[in-house]
C-alpha positions in Angstrom: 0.0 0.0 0.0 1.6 3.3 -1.0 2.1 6.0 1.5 0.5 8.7 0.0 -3.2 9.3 -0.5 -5.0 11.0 -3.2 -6.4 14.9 -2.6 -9.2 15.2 -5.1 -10.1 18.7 -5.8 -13.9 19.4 -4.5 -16.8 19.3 -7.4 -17.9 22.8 -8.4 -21.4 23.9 -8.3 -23.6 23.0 -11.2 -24.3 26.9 -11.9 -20.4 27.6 -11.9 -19.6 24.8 -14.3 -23.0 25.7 -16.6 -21.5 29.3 -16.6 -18.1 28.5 -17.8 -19.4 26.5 -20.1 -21.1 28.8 -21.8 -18.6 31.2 -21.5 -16.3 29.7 -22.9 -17.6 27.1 -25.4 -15.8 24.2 -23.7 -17.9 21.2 -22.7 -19.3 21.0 -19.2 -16.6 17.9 -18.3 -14.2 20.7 -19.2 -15.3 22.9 -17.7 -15.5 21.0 -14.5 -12.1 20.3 -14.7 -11.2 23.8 -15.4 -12.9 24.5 -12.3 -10.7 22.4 -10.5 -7.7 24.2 -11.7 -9.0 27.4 -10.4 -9.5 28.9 -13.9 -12.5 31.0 -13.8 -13.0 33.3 -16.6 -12.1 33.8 -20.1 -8.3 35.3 -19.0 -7.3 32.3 -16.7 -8.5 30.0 -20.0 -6.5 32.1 -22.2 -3.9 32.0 -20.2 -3.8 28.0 -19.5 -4.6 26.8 -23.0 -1.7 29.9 -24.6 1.0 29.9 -22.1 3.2 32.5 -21.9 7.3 30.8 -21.6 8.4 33.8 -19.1 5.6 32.3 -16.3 7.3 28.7 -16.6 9.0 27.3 -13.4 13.0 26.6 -13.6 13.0 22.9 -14.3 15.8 22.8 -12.0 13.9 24.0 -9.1 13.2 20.0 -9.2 14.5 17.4 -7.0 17.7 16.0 -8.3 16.6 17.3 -12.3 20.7 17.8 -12.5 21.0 14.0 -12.1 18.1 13.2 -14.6 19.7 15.5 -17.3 22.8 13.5 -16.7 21.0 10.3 -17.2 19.7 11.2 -19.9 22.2 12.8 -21.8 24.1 9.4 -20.8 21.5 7.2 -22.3 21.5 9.5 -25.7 25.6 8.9 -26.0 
């Protein structure tokens, strides 16, 4: 048994996932799932679906991503 357990996000309310819907001409599972992301409105969407490269994390910032650059560049030689 694995040591971590799952944190689902809570549903949103019918309205709010109707609403977004429609807003955004994404089907209501999207939308849900949009929701769930915290992307509310027509900007967050733009902004999720058209990312913008300067708002990217440093890959680095990773656990040990200096040793899986290494193995991979090892497995590519």
């Amino acid at each position: 048994m694995t040591q971590y357990q799952w944190q689902l996000a809570p549903q949103p309310a019918a309205a709010d996932e109707h609403a977004l819907s429609e807003t955004l001409g994404v089907p209501p599972f999207l939308a849900t799932l949009l929701l769930q992301r915290g992307i509310n409105d027509q900007a967050d969407y733009d902004a999720f679906v058209h990312p913008d490269t300067s708002r990217l994390h440093d890959p680095f910032a990773l656990h040990d991503m200096d040793k899986a650059v290494a193995r991979i560049l090892k497995a590519i030689e």
